[in-house]
N, C-alpha and C positions, 0 to 999 in steps of 0.2 A: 661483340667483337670490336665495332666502332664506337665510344662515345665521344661526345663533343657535351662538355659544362661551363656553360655562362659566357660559351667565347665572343669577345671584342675583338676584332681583327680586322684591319685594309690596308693600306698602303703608305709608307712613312706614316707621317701626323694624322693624315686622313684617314676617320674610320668609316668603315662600309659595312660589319656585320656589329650587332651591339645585341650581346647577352642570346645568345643560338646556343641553344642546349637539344642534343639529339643522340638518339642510341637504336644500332643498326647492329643486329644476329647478323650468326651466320647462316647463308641461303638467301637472307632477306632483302627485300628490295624497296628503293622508296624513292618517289615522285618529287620535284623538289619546283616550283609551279611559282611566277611571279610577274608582274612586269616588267616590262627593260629597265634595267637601271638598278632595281632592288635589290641585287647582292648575289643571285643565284652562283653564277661563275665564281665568283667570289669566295664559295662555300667551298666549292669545289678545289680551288686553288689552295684557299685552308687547309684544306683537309690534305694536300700533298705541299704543303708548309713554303707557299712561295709570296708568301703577305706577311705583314708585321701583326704579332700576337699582339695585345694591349694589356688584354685581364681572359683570366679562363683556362682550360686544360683540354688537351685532346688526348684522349687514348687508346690504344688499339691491343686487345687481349687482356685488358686492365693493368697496361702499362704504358706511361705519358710517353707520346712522340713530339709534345711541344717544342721538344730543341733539336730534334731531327730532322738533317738534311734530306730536302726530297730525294736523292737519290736512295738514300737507305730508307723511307719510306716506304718504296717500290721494290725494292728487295725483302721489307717484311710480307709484302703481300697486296700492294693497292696497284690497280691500275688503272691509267688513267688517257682516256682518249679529248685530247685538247678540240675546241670548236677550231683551232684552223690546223688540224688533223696531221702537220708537221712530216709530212711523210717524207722520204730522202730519197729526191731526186735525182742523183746520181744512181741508184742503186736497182735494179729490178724488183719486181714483186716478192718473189721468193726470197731474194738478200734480205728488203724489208722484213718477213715475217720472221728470220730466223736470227738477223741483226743482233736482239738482246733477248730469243727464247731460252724458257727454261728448260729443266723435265719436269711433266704432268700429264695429266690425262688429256691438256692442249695440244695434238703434235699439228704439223703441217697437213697430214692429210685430214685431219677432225677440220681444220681451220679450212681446207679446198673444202668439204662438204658444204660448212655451213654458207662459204660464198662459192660457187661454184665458177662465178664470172673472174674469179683471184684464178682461177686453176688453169681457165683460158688466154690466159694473161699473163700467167707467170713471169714469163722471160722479158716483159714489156718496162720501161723504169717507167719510176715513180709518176713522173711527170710527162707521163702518154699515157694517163690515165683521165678517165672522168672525173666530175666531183665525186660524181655517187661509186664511182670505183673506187676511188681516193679516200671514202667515208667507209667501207669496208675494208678496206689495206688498213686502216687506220684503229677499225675493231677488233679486225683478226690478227694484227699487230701484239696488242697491248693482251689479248687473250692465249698468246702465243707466250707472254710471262707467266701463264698460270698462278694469276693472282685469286685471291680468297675477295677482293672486294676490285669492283670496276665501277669507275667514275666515268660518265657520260655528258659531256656538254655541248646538247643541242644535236645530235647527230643527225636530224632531220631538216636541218634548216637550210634553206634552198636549194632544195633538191625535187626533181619531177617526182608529181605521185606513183608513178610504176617504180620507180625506187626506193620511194619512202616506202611503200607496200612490201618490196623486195627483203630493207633492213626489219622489218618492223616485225616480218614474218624470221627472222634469224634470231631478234634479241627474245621472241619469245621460246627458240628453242635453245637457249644457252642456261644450263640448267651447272648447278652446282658452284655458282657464285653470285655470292651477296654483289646487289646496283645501286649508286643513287644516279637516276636520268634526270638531269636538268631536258627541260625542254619546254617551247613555247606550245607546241598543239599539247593544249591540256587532256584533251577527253582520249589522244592517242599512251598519253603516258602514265594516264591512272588506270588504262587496259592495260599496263603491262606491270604494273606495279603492285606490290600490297597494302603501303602507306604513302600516304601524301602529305608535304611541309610546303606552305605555301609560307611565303618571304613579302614583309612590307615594310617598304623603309629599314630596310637591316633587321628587321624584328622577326619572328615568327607571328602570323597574325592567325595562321590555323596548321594542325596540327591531328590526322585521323587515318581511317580509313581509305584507302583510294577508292572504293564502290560506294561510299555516302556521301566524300564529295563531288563523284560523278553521279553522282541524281540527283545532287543540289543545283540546279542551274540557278538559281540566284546566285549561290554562292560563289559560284565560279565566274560566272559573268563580274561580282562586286570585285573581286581578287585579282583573277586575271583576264577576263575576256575570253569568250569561247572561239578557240579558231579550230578548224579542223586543217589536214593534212596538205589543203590547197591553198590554207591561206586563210579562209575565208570565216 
């Protein structure tokens, strides 16, 4: 559904990703594991075409999006939940979800199920919301396009563990579309994933399984450092 061959891409002259090559089914899901600075967002941004290409190709159904604007990106089918979650503040909960939904098997009440705290909250805007409300508005948002692929960056990040628990137990029942989750708690995101691409210096440095590089604790300590969901 997705690949991405040999892409060089960052920002005007400066590159931040150099020769990323990845191919993502559909249904499929995949970890994307690094330390700060290494590109991961980066990918992500790629991949909804808001960086400068350099060399390389992305394509989606085995046709190039390389010169497609993010917006019609997201109408072929990606979606994408930004790390500073961009929710619109002026608007309630409910306007949010339904802002830029499509038709699919996403409606409003599938999206109250999966966050049940969105449904108590409906009529509240954006911003009388928590973070970790604001990190759900923000999943069930972008799941409300009924996209074929969702992009995740970081959705766990400073957030108390009863919430990280809350999402964590939601992305694993979102079934019927392809993920790539950037995220720092590594051993959280290779439980929810099937593959993992770990990112060094722009490069791919590994490239497998999510259950063989969460038994490798060497591995993961060398790459990214094991943190769990508190941090620690």
């Amino acid at each position: 559904m997705l690949e991405l061959r040999d892409v060089r891409a960052g920002y005007g002259d400066a590159v931040v990703l150099d020769g990323i090559s990845l191919a993502l089914g559909a249904n499929q899901s995949l970890a994307v594991l690094g330390r700060n600075g290494v590109g991961k967002s980066t990918l992500l941004l790629t991949i909804m075409g808001y960086t400068r290409l350099h060399r390389g190709d992305l394509s989606w159904n085995q046709k190039s999006i390389a010169r497609l604007a993010p917006h019609r990106r997201a109408r072929l089918g990606i979606g994408w939940v930004a790390q500073e979650r961009e929710i619109f503040p002026s608007l309630n909960v409910e306007e949010n979800l339904c802002v830029a939904s499509r038709p699919g098997p996403w409606t409003l009440e599938r999206a109250y199920g999966l966050f049940p705290r969105l449904k108590e909250r409906r009529a509240n805007l954006g911003n009388q919301l928590s973070g970790g409300e604001q990190q759900m508005l923000a999943i069930a948002r972008a799941l409300m396009t009924n996209p074929a692929l969702l992009l995740l960056d970081e959705p766990l990040e400073g957030l108390a563990p009863i919430i990280v628990e809350e999402l964590v137990h939601a992305l694993k029942n979102i079934d019927g579309t392809a993920m790539i989750l950037v995220e720092q708690h590594a051993e959280i995101a290779l439980s929810l994933t099937e593959q993992a691409l770990v990112i060094e210096r722009g490069r791919v440095a590994h490239a497998g399984p999510s259950t063989s590089l969460l038994s490798d604790e060497g591995l993961l300590e060398r790459y990214v450092g094991v943190t769990d969901a508190a941090g620690r």
